[in-house]
N, C-alpha and C positions, 0 to 999 in steps of 0.2 A: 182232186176234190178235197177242202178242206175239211176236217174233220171236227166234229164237236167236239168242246174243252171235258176232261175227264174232272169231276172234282172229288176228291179222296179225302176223307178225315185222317189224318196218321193216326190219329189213337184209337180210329176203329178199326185201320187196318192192322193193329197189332195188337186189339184185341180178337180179329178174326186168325190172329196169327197165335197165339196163344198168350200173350204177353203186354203189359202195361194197363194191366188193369187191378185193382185193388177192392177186398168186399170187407163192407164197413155192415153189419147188419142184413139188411136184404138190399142193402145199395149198390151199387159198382159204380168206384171213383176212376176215373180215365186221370192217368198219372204225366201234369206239365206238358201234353203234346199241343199241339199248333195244330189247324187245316194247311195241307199242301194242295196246292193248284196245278194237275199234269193235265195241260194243253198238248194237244194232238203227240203226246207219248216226248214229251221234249224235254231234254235234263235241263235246270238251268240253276244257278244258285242256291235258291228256296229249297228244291227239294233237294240236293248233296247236304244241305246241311238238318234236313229232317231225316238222313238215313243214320241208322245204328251205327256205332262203331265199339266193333266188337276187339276184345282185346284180353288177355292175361286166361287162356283157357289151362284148367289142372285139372288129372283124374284124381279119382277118389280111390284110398289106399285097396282097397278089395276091387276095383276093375268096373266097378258098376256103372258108374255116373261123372259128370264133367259139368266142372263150374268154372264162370266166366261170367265177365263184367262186358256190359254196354254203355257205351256213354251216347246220351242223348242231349239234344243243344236245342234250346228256345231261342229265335232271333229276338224276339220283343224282350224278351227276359236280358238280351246278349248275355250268355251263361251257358253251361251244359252241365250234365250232374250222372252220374256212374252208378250205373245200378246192378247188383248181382241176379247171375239165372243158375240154372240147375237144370240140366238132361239126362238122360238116361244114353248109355253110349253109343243106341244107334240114333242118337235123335230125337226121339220120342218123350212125351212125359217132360217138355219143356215149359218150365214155370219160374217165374220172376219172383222175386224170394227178398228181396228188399223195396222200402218204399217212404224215401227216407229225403229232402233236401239239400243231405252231407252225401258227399261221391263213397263209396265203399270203396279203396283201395287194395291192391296185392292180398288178394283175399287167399288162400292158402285151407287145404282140407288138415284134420289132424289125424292121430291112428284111427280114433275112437269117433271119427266120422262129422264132429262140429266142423265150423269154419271157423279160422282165426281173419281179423283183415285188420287195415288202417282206414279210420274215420278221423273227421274234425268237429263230430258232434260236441262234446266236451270244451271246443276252442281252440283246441292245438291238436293236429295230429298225432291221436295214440290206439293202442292196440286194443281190438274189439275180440270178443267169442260169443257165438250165437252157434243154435240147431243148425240142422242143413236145410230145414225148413225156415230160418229167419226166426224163429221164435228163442227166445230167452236171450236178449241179446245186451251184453253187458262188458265194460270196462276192464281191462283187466293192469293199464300198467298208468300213470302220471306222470309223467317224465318231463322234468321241469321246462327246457327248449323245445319240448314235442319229439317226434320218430318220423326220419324220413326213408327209412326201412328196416326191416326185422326178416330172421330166419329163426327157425326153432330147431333144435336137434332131432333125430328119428321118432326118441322115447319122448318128447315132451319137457324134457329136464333141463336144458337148457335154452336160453333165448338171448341171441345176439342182435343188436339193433343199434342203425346210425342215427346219429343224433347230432346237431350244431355245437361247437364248442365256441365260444366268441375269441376272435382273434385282437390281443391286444394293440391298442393303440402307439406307435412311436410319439416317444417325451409326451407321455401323458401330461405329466404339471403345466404345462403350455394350454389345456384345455382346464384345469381348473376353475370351476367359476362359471361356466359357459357353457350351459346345459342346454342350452338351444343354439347354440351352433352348429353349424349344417356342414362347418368344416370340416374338409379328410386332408389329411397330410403324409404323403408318399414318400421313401426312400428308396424304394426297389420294385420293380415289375411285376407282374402280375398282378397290381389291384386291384383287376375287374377283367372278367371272364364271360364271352358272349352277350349275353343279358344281363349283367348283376353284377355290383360291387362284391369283391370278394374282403368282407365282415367277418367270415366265420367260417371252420372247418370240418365237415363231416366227418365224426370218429365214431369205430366203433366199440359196443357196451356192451359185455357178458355177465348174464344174471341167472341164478336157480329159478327154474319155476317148479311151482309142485300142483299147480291146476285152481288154484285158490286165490293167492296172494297178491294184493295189487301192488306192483315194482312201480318202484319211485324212482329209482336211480341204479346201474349197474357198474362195475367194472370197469373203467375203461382202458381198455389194454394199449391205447396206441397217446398214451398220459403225456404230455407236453411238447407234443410233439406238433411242429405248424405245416402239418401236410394232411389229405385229406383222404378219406375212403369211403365209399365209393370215389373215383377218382373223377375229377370235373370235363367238358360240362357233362357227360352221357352218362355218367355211370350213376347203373344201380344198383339193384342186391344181386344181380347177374354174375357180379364182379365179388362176392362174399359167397361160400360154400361150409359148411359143417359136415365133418367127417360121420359115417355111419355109426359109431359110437360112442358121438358125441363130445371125444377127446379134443380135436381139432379146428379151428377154425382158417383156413384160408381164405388170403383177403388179395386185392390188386391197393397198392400203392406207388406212386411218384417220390420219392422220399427225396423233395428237393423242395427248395425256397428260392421269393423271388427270382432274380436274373435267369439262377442256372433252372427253374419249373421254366422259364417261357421259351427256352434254349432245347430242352429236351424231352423226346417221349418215351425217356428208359423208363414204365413201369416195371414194378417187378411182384411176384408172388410170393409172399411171407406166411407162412404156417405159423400161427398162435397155439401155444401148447397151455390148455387149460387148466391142467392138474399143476403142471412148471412152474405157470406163466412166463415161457421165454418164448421168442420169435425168432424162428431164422428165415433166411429169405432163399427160397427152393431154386428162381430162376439167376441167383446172383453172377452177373458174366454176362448174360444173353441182354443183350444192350435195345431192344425197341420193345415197342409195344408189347406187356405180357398180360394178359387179361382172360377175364371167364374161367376160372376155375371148379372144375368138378370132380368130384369125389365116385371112383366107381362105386358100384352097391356093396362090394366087403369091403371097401376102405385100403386096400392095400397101395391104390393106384390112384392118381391125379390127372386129369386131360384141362389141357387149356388152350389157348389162343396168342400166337409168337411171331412176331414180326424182328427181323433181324438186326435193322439197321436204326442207331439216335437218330430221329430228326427227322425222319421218313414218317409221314405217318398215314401212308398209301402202300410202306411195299407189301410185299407178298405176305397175309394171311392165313400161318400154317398150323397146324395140327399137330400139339406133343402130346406126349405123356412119361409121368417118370413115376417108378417104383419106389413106393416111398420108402423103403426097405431099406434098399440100396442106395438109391437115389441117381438111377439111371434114368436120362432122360433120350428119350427116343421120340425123332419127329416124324410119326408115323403116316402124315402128307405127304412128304417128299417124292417128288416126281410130277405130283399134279401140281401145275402153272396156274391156277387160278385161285381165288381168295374165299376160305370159307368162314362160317359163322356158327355160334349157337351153337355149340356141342351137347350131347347127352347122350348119357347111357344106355343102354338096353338094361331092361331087369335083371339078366341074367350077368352083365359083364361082360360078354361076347363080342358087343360091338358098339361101337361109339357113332351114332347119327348126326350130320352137320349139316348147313346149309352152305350151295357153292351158289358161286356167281358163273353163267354159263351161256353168252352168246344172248344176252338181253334179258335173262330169266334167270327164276332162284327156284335153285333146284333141291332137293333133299337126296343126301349122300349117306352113304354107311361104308363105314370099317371094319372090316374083318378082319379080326385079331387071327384066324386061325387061318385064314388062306393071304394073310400082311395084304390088304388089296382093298383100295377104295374105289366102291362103283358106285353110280348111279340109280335112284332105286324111283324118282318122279321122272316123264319127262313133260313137254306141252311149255303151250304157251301162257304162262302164269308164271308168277312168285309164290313163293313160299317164303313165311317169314319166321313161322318158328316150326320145332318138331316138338312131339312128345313121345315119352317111350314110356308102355306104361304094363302092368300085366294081361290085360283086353286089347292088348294092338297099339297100332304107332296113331298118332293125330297129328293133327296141326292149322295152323292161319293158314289163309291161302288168301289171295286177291287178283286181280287182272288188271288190263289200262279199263275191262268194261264190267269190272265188278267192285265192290270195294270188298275188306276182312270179311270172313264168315272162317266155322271152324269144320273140318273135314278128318273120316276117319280116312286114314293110307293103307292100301295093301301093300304091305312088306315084298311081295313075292313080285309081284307086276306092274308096281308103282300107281296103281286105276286109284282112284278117288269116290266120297263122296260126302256130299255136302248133307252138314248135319246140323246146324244153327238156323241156319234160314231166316235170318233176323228182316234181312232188306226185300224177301220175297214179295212180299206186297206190294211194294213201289217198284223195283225193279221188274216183275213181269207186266208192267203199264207202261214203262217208255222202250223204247226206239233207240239201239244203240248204233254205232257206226262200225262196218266192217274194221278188224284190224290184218296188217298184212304187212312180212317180214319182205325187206327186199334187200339186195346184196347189189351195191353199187362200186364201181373200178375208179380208187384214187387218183389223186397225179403222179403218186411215185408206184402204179402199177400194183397196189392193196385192195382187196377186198372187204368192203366195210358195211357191217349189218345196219341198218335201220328198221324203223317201225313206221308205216307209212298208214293213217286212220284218215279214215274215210268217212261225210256226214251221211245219218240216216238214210236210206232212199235215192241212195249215188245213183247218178246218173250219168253213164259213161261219155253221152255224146253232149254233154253240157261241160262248160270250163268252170273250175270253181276259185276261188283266191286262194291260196295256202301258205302257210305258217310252215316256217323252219322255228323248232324248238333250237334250241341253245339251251346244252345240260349244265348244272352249277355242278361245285365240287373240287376243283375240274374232275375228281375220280370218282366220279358217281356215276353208277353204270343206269343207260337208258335202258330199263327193262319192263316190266308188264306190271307197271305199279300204277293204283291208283291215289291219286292227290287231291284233297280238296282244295286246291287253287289251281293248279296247273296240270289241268285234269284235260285230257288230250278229251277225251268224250263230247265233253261240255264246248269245248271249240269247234269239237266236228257238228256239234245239236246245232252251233249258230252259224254252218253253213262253209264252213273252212276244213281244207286239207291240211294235214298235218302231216310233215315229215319230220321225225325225227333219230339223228344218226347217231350212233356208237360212233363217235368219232375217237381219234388218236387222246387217248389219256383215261379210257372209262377200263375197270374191270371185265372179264367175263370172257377178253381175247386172250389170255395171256400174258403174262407179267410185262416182257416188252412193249406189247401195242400200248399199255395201262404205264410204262415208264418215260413211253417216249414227250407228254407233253411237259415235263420237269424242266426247268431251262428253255422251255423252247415257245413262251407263251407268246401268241403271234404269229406262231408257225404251221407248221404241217397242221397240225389238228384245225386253222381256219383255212387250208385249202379245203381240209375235208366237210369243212358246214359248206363251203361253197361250190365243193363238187356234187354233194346231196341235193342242194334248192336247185345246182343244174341241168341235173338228170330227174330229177321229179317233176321239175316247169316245163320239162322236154315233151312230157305226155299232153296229149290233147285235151285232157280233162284237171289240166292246172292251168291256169290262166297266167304266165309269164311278167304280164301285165299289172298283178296283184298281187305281189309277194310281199312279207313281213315277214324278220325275224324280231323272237321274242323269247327271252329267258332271265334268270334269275343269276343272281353271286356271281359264280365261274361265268354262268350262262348272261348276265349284267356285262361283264366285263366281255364279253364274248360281243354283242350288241353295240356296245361303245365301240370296239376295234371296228366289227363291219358295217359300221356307219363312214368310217372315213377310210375303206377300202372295195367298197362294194361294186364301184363301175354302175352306180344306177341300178344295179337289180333290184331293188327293195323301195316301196314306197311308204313303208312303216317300219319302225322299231319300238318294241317293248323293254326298257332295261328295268330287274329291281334288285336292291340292293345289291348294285355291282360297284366293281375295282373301277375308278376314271384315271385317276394320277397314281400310277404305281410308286413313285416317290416319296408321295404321301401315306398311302397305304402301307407301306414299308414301316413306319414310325407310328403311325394311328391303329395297327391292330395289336393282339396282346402275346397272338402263339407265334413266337418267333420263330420256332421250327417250322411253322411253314410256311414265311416268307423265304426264310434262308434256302431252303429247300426249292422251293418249286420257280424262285425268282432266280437263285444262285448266290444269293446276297446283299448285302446292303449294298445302294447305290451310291454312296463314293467310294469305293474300291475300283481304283479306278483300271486295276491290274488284271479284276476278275471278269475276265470275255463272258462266261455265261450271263452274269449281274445284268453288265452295260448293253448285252443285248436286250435280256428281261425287257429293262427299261429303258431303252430305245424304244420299245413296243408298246408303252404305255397310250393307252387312246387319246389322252389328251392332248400330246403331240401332234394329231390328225384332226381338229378342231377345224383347222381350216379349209379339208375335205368335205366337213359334212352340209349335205344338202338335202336330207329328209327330215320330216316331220319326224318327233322323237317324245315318247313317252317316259318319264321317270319315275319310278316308287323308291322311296326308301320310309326307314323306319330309325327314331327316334333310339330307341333300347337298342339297336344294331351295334354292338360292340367289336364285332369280328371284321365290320365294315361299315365305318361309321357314317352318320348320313350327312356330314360333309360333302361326300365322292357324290353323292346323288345330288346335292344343291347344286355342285359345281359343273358338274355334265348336263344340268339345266340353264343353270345360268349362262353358259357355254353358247348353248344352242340360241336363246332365248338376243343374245349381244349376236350373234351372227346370222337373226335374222329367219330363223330358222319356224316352224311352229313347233311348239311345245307345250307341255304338261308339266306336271310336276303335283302328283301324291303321294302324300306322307303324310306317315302315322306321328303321333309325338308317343304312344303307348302300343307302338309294338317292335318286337328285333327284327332279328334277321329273314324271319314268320309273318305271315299275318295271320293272328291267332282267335282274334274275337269276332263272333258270328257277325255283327252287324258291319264290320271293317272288312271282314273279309268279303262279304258278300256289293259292298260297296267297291270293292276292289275289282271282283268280275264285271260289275256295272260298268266301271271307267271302263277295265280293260279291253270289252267289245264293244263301247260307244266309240274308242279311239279307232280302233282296227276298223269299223262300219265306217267313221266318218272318211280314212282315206283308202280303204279298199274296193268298199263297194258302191 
């Protein structure tokens, strides 16, 4: 029986939640919410994107209380705006604490219990201080480029912050005159990076604060130098630490230009000596990825994040630490095969808590300096995305494929959980999720290979239903219990579709080797294993054999394009967005050459290099004249990483060969679709398409 339509005000349901509301007098302003529409309990666009998204949770120096920002998104408005809250640690005594237009950024407690954050009320993002209550809230630095992050020392006395430095132009006098010209003139590689010409380099700035004084301008310790820190595109003050006494500043940098930056992911970790001013670099030698640096709580010791090898920027994700004394470094992961994340302390220095990738799930780990021994301290079916260590207990994000962020206290001792934000409560106890369930399916070469197999609301085992093979991007992105606001496995099972999705050959979380083997081998083994998953799952009586599409993104794009023109008929749909079509081209048109070199084997006329020439042997475009499905294409215009050439020409492809097609594109968005009303027009297409040839 159908059910009447539920209709819910967001902004009542969080002000019955305790939050988003503002007293002006004796009035209360309901702050920028929208009405959401839940029809008989059904996720669908509208409301993913009226849910909170909670993010950046810190305690408070004494144990007491935990602030954390939500960002909320109006589709009419297309916009979102980050607002600050304040709880008490188990939950309770939750209240919204900003009410403001401008997003409150990396809002951060200090000893004395204010908040420091970053705003753009002013014009350009600079550094704010206000009460914990949001009262008295004032300017504190002007910093001519703006701050695209800050740390402060323990005592307050110092304050390090990144900032743009603009990158000069080659043979300026050639531009003389010509103030509106829109001309760039390139010499060497890396001009542009994912999204965004690269104009300008993040450096960072060290200044005295004494609690008063508005900074104009700091220090810059890393002075003419055309390399960047935080390091591009992800990094952020994650990657910058201050030592416990404020002597030190460790930072992650690339200290390379053009050619050799798009060649290489040697960062490395350089210690800034304050009182000196001289730099040495800690990890000098250790050749890949060195990032996340933290400072235990006395300062003696450094923990960070080491990947071994240039140009890999998938291998293994290990765990060091070195005394900074001596200057011993010990990789105190070693033995555990899987890739962690996010380090930090305990209070005490005792132990260091990380997050692993583990069999489709992120788990929370801890090190025991006194028993050398890293265990497990979560398990379940969830991610975990950060940890906190704080003197009240450990915390952290947590999400699922059926929940999205909220913040949870951990018990240390039994790994139990429990939810302490409750930001989505309101909406989330009104819909109908779909069961989720791990299966273990037998490859062709005799492996055993985890998936996640989600089920629509209200399954009904003696009915057939159409179902989705995902295709994961990356390619080393592990399928695990994350929720997406586009490629939300939820949202596909609310409209009626099964979804399988497999940890195929090349994701983390099996082991280093299952996660090495798709390097070289793109075309291979890992699309037996999309195609041994859609055949054991079509096998059951409740997937309709008859209805299958696969659909994914980047890796997963490129994945779409291959099994279009290898699939033997099983597919009566394809989704690709933003994927690889002509490796050839992709080869030349992206910008981080490590990881073409890397995962292709090289440039395609080497004509000596067997792994290369197989790569791109396997390019989809090759197989054009295979394909014989209907085929949907998204790209995006800003897509720098994969530019939306690859997406015209795998339409155009299809489109000359007679084939049906599609073809959406953004002209304003990358690799992402990032704007509420794009994005949400994007789920439109994407199950208008799938409706019109599945069911």
């Amino acid at each position: 029986m159908r059910k009447k339509p539920i209709f819910l005000t967001l902004a009542l349901a969080l002000l019955f939640a305790g939050c988003g509301e503002k007293k002006e007098g004796n009035e209360t302003k309901l702050i920028g919410y929208r009405e959401v529409n839940i029809e008989d309990g059904k996720l669908t666009p509208e409301i993913m994107w009226a849910l909170g998204r909670v993010s950046g949770a810190e305690v408070s120096p004494d144990g007491s209380r935990i602030l954390f920002g939500v960002t909320w998104y109006d589709i009419s408005e297309n916009k979102g705006n980050r607002e600050l809250y304040v709880m008490n640690v188990d939950g309770s005594n939750r209240t919204q604490i900003t009410f403001t237009p401008f997003s409150e950024q990396e809002a951060r407690w200090t000893p004395d219990g204010k908040i420091t954050f970053l705003s753009a009320e002013s014009g350009s993002m600079q550094i704010w201080i206000m009460d914990a209550d949001g009262k008295n809230r004032r300017q504190i630095t002007q910093v001519e480029n703006g701050i695209n992050g800050y740390r402060f020392s323990n005592d307050m006395k110092w304050l390090v912050y990144a900032s743009d430095v603009p990158k000069k132009r080659i043979n300026e006098k050639l531009f003389e005159g010509l103030d509106k010209t829109t001309g760039r003139l390139m010499n060497d590689l890396m001009y542009r990076h994912w999204d965004s010409w690269v104009d300008a380099y993040s450096h960072l700035f060290v200044t005295n604060f004494d609690g008063n004084n508005s900074i104009t301008a700091g220090k810059d310790i890393m002075e003419g130098e055309p390399w960047e820190s935080p390091v591009r595109p992800w990094g952020g003050m994650e990657q910058v630490a201050i030592s416990p006494d404020g002597k030190m500043i460790a930072y992650t940098c690339r200290k390379k230009e053009g050619k050799a930056y798009a060649l290489s992911t040697n960062t490395d970790i350089y210690i800034y000596n304050i009182e000196t001013q001289t730099t040495t670099n800690l990890t000098e030698g250790m050749m890949g990825y060195d990032m996340e640096p933290v400072f235990s709580p006395d300062g003696s010791r450094l923990a960070w994040l080491s990947m071994e090898r240039d140009g890999y920027e998938a291998d293994l994700n290990r765990l060091f630490v070195a005394d900074l004394k001596t200057g011993e470094k010990t990789w105190i992961s070693k033995g555990f095969d899987n890739d962690l994340a996010s380090p930090a302390w305990s209070v005490d220095g005792k132990y260091i808590y990380a997050i692993a990738v583990i069999e489709g799930t992120h788990q929370v780990y801890r090190y025991d300096f006194a028993k050398a021994r890293l265990s497990p301290i979560t398990h379940g079916d969830h991610d975990y995305k950060s940890v906190i260590a704080s003197t009240s207990g450990l915390f952290g994000i947590k999400m699922s494929i059926s929940k999205p962020d909220e913040i949870y206290a951990i018990n240390a001792d039994d790994g139990t959980d429990k939810e302490l934000s409750l930001i989505n409560k309101p909406i989330l106890d009104q819909l109908r999720m779909g069961d989720v369930k791990a299966r273990w399916i037998k490859t062709t070469d005799g492996k055993m290979m985890h998936a996640w197999v989600i089920f629509p609301p209200d399954f009904d085992s003696t009915k057939s239903y159409p179902t989705l093979l995902f295709c994961a991007g990356g390619p080393q992105n592990a399928v695990s219990q994350f929720w997406s606001y586009r490629w939300n496995f939820q949202i596909m099972a609310a409209n009626g579709y099964i979804v399988v999705a497999p940890n195929r050959r090349g994701v983390p979380g099996f082991g280093q080797a299952w996660k090495e083997q798709i390097s070289g081998d793109y075309g291979g083994q890992n699309m037996q294993d999309y195609l041994r998953a859609i055949d054991d799952v079509a096998a059951e009586p409740w997937s309709d054999e008859n209805r299958l599409a696969a659909v994914g993104a980047s890796y997963g794009g490129f994945s779409v394009y291959w099994l279009a023109g290898h699939h033997n008929k099983r597919f009566k749909a394809f989704i690709a967005h933003d994927g690889m079509f002509n490796l050839e081209s992709q080869y030349l048109e992206t910008e981080e050459m490590w990881f073409v070199n890397w995962d292709l084997g090289g440039p395609y006329w080497d004509k000596s290099n067997t792994t290369a020439q197989r790569s791109f042997a396997n390019s989809p475009h090759r197989f054009v004249d295979k394909w014989d499905t209907p085929i949907l294409v998204i790209h995006g215009e800003k897509d720098y990483r994969i530019v939306a050439s690859q997406g015209m020409s795998a339409f155009n492809a299809a489109v000359l060969r007679g084939i049906p097609a599609e073809y959406l594109y953004f002209p304003d968005e990358n690799h992402w679709v990032l704007k509420p009303q794009n994005s949400v027009l994007w789920q439109r297409v994407f199950f208008d398409w799938l409706d019109k040839w599945l069911k």
